[in-house]
Every structure is written in C-alpha cells, then in structure tokens.
DSSP file (Angstrom, degrees, kcal/mol; ACC not computed):
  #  RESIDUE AA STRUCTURE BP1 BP2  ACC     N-H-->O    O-->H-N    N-H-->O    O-->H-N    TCO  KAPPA ALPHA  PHI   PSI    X-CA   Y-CA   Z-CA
    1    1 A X              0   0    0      0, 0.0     2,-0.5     0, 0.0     0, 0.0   0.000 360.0 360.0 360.0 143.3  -45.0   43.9  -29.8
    2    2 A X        -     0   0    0      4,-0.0     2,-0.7     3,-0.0     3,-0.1  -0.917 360.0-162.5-117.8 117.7  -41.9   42.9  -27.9
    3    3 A X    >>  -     0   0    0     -2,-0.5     3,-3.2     1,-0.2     4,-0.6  -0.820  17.0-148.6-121.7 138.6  -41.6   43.3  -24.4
    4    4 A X  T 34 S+     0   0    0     -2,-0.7     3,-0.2     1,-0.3    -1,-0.2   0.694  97.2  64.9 -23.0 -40.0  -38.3   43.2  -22.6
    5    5 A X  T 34 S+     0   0    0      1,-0.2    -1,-0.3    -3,-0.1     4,-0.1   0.521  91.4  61.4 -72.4   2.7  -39.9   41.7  -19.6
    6    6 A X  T <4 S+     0   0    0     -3,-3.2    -1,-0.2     2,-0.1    -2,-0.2   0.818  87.9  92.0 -80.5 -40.2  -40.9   38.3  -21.3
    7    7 A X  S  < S-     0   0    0     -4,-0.6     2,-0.3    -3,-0.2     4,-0.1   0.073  91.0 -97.3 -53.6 155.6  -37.2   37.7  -22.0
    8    8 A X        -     0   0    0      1,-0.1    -1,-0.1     2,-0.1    -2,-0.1  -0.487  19.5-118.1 -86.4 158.7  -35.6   35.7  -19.3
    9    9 A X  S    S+     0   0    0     -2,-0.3     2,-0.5     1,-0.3    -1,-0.1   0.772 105.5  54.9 -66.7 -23.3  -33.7   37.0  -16.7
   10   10 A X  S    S-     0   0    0      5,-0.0     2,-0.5     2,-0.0    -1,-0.3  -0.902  70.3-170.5-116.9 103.0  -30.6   35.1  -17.9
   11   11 A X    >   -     0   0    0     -2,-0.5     3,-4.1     1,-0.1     2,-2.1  -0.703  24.6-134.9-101.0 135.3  -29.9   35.9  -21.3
   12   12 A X  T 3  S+     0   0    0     -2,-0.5    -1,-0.1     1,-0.3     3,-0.1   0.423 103.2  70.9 -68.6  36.8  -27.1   33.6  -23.1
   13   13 A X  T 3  S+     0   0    0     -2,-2.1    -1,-0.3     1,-0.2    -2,-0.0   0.566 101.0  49.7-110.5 -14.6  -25.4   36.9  -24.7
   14   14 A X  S <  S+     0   0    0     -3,-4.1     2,-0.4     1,-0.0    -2,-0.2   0.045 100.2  82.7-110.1  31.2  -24.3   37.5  -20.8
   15   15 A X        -     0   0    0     -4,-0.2     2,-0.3    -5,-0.1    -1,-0.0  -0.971  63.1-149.4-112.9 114.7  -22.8   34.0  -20.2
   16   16 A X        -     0   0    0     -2,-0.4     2,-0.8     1,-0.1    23,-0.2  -0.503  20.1-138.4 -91.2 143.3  -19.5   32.5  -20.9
   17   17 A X  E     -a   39   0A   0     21,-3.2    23,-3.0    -2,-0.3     2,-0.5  -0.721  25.3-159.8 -95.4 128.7  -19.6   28.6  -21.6
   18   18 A X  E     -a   40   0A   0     -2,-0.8     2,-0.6    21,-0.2    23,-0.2  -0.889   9.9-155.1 -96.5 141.3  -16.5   26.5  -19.8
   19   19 A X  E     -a   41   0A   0     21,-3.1    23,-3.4    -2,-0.5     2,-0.3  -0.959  11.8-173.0-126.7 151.2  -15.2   23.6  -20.4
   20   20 A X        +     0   0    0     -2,-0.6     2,-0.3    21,-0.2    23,-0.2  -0.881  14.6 152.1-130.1 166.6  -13.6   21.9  -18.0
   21   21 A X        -     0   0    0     -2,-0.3     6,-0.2    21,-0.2    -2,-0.0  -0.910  45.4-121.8 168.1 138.5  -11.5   18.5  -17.9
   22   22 A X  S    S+     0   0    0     -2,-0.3     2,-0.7     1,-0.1    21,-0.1   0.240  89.4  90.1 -97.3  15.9   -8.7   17.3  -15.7
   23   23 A X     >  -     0   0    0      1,-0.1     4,-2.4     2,-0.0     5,-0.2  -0.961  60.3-163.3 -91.9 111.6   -6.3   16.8  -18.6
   24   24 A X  H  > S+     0   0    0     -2,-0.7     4,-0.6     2,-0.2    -1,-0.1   0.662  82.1  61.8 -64.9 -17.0   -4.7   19.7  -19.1
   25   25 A X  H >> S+     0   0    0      2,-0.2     4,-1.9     1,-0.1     3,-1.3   0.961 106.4  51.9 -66.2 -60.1   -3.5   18.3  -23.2
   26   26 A X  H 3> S+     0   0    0      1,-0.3     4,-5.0     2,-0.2     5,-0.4   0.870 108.0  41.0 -72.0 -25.2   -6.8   18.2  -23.8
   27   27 A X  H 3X S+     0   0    0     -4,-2.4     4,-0.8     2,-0.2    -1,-0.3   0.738 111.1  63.9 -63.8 -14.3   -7.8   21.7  -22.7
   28   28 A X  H <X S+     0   0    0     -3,-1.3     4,-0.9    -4,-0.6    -2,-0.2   0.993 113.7  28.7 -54.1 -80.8   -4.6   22.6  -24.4
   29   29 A X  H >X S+     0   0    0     -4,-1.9     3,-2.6     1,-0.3     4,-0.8   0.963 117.6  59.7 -58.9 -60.9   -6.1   21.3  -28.0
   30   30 A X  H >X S+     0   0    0     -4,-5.0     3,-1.2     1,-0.3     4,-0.9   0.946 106.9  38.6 -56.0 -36.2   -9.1   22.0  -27.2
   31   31 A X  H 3< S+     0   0    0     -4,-0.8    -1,-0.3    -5,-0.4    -2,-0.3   0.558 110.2  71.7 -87.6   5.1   -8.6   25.9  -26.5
   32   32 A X  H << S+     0   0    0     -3,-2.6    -1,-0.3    -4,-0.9    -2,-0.2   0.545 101.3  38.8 -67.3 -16.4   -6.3   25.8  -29.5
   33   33 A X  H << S+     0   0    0     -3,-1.2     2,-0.5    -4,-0.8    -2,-0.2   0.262  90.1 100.1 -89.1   8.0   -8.8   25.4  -31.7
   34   34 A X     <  -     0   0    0     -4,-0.9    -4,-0.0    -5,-0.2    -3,-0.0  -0.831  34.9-179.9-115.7 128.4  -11.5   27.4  -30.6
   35   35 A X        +     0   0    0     -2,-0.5     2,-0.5     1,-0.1    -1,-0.1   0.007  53.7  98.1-112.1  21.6  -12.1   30.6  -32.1
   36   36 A X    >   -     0   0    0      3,-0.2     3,-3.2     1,-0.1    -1,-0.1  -0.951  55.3-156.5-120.5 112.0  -15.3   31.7  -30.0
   37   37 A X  T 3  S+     0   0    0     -2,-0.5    -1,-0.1     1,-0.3     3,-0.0   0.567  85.3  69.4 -52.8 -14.2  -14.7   34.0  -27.1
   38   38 A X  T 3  S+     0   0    0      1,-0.1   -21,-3.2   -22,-0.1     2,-0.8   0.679  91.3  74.6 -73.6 -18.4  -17.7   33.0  -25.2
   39   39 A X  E <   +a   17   0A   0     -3,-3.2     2,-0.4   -23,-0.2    -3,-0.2  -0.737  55.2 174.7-138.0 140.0  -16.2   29.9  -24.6
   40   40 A X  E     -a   18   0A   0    -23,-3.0   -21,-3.1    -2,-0.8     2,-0.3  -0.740  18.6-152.7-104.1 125.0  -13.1   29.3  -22.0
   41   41 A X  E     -a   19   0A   0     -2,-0.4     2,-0.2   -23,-0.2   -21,-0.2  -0.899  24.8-172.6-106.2 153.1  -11.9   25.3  -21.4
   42   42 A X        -     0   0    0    -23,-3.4   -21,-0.2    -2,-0.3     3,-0.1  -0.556  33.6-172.9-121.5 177.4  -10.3   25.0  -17.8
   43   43 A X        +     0   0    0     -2,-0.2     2,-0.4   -23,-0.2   -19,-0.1  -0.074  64.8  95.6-160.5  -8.3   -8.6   22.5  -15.9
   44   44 A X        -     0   0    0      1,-0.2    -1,-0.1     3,-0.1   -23,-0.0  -0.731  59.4-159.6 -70.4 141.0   -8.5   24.2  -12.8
   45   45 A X  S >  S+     0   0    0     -2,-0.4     3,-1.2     1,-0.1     4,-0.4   0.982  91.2  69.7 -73.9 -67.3  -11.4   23.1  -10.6
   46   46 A X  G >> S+     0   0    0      1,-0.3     2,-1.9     2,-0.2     3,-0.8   0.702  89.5  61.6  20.0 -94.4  -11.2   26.1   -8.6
   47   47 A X  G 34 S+     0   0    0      1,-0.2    -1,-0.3     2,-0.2    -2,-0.1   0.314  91.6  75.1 -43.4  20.0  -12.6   28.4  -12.0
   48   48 A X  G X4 S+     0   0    0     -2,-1.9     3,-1.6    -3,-1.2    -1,-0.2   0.724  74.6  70.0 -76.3 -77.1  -15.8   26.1  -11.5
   49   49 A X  T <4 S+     0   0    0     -3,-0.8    36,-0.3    -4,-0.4    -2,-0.2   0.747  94.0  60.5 -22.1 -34.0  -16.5   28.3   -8.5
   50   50 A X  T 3< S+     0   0    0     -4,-0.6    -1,-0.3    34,-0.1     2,-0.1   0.547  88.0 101.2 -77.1   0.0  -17.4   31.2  -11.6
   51   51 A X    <   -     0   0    0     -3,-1.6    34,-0.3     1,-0.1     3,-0.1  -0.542  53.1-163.0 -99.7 156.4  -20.3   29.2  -13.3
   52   52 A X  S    S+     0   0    0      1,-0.4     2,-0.2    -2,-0.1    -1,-0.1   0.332  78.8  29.0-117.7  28.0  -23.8   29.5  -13.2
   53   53 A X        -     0   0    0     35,-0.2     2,-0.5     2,-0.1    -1,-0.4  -0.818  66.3-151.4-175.6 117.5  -24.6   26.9  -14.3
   54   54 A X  B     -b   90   0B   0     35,-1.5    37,-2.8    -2,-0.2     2,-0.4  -0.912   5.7-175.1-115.2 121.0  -23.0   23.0  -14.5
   55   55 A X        -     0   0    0     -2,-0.5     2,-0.5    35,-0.2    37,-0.3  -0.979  17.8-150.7 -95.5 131.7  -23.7   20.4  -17.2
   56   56 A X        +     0   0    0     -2,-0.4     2,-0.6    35,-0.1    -2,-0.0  -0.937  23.3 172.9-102.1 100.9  -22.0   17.1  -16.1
   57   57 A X        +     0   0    0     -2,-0.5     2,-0.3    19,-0.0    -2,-0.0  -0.941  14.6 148.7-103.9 118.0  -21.1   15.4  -19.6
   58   58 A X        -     0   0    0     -2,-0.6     2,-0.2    34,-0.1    15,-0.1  -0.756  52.3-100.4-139.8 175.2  -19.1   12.5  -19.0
   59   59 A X        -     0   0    0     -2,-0.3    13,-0.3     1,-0.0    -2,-0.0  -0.782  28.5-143.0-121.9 137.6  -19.0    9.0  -21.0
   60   60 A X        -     0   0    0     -2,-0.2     9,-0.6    11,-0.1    10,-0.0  -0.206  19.6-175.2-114.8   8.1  -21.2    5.9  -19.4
   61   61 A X        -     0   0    0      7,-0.1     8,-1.4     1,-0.1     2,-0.3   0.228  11.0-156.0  19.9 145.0  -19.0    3.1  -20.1
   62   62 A X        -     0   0    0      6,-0.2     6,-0.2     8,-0.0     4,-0.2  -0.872  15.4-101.2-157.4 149.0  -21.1   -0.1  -18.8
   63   63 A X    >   -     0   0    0     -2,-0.3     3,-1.2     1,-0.1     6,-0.0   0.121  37.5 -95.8 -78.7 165.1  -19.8   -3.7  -17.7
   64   64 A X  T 3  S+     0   0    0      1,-0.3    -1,-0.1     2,-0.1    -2,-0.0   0.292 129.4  55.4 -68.4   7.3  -19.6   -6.6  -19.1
   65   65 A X  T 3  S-     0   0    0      0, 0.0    -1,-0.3     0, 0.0    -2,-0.1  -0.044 119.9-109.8 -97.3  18.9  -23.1   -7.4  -17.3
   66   66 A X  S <  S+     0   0    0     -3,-1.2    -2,-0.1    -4,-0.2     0, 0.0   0.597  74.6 141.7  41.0  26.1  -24.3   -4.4  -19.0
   67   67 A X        -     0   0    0      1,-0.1     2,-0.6    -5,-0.0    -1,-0.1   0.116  56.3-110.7 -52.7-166.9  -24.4   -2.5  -15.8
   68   68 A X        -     0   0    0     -6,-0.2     2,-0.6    -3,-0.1    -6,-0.2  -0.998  23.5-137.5-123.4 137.5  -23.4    1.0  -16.0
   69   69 A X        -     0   0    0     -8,-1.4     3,-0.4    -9,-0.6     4,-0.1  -0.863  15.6-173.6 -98.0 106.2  -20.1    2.2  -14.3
   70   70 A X     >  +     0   0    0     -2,-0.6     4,-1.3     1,-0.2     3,-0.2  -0.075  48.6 116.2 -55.1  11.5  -20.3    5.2  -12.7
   71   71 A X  H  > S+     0   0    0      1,-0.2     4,-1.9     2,-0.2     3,-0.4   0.821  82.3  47.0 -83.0 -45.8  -17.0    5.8  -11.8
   72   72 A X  H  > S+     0   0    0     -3,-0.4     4,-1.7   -13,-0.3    -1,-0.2   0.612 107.4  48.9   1.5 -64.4  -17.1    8.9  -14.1
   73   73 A X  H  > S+     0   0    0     -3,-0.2     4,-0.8     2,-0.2    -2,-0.2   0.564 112.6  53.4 -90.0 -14.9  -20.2   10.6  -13.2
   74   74 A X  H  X S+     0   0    0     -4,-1.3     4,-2.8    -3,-0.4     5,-0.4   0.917 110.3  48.7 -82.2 -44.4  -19.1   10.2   -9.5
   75   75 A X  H  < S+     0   0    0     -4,-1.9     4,-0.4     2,-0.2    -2,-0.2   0.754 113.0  43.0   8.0 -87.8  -16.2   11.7  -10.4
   76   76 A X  H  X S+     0   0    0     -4,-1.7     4,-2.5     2,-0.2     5,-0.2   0.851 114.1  52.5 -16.8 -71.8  -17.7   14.5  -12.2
   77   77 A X  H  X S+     0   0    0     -4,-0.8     4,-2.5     1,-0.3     5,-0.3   0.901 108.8  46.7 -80.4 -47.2  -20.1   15.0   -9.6
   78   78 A X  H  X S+     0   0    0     -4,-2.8     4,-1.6     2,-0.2    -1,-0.3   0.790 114.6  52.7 -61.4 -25.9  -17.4   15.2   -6.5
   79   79 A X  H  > S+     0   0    0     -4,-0.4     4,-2.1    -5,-0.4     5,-0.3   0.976 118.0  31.8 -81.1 -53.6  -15.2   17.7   -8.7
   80   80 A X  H  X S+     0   0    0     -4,-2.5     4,-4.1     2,-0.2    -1,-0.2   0.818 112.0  61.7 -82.9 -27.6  -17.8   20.1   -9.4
   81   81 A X  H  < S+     0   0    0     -4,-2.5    -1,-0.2    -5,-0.2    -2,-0.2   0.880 108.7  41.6 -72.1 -28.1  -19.4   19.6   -6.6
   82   82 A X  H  < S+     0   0    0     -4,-1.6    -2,-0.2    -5,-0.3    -3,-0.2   0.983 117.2  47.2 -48.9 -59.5  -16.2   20.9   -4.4
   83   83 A X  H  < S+     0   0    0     -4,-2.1    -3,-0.2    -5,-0.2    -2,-0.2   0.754  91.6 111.8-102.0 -40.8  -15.5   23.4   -6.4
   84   84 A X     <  -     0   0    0     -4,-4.1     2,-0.2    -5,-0.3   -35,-0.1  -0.135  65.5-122.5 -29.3 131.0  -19.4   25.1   -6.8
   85   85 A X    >   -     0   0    0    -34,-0.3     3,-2.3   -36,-0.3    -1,-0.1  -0.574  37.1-108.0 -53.0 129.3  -20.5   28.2   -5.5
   86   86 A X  T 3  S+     0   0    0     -2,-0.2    -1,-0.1     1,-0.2    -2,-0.1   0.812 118.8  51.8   6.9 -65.0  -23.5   27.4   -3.3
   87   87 A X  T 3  S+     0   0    0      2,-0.0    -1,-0.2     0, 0.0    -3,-0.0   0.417  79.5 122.6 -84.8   8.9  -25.7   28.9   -5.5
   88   88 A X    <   -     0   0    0     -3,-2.3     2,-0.5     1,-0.1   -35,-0.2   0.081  54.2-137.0 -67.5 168.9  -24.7   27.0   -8.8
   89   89 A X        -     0   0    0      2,-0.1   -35,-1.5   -35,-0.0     2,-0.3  -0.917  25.2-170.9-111.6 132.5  -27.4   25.0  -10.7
   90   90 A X  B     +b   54   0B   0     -2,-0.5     2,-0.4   -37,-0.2   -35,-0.2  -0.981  14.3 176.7-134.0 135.0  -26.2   21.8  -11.8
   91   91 A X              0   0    0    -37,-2.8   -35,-0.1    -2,-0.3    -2,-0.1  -0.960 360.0 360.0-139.0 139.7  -27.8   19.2  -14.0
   92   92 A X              0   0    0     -2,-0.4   -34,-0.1   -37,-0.3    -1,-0.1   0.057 360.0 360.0-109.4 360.0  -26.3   16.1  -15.1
C-alpha cells in the first residue's frame, strides 16, 4: 500500500537541474546538445539565486608536492555562495 506521505517533500519531477560555468562557450555547447528540458546550463551567477539546491563539482588539480590546489573550489564556493538565496542547501 502506497502512501503519498512517505514520499519526500521534494520530489525530483518538480526540480530543474542547472548547470552553471563562467564560460559562456561552454554553456553554449553544452546547452546545444542537450535535449532534456529539466536541465538549463547558465553562466549568469545571478540565476544561482533560483536553486534549491548547490552541488559544487569542480576539478582538484594538486601540486607538484601532491598538495591539493584549491583555487577552484574557492572559487566555486565564493560564486555560489554570492549569488545563493539564504535558504539554498549546498554540498560540495
């Protein structure tokens, strides 16, 4: 027996996925090839402010001492973080 109230309160049939990237070529190609309406690439930061949600995927690069460089994920993390609504969940 199924009941509606088990589901979660956010179901992904009411969510549009972005992606977003501060080269506007590649959201170009990218949103030239994509044939699924649920999902919008950006390059405005600004249209962050409309999620409800942030996944930070960024490439970890790491020095020739095998630190990791963060220059990326701070990056990332300053952009989205401007641009979030308050109320945003973000995990990265």
């Amino acid at each position: 027996m199924s009941d509606s109230r088990s589901h979660s309160a956010v179901s992904p049939r009411h969510l549009t996925t972005a992606g977003f990237d501060v080269d506007a070529g590649k959201i170009r190609e990218l949103a030239g090839a994509n044939d699924n309406p649920g999902i919008a690439f950006i390059d405005d930061p600004d249209e962050i402010r409309s999620a409800d949600f942030i996944i930070i995927a960024v490439p970890t690069p790491v020095t020739k001492s095998n630190d990791p460089y963060l220059s990326y994920i701070d990056s990332a993390a300053r952009t989205t973080g401007t641009a979030a609504a308050p109320s945003v969940m973000c995990n990265g």
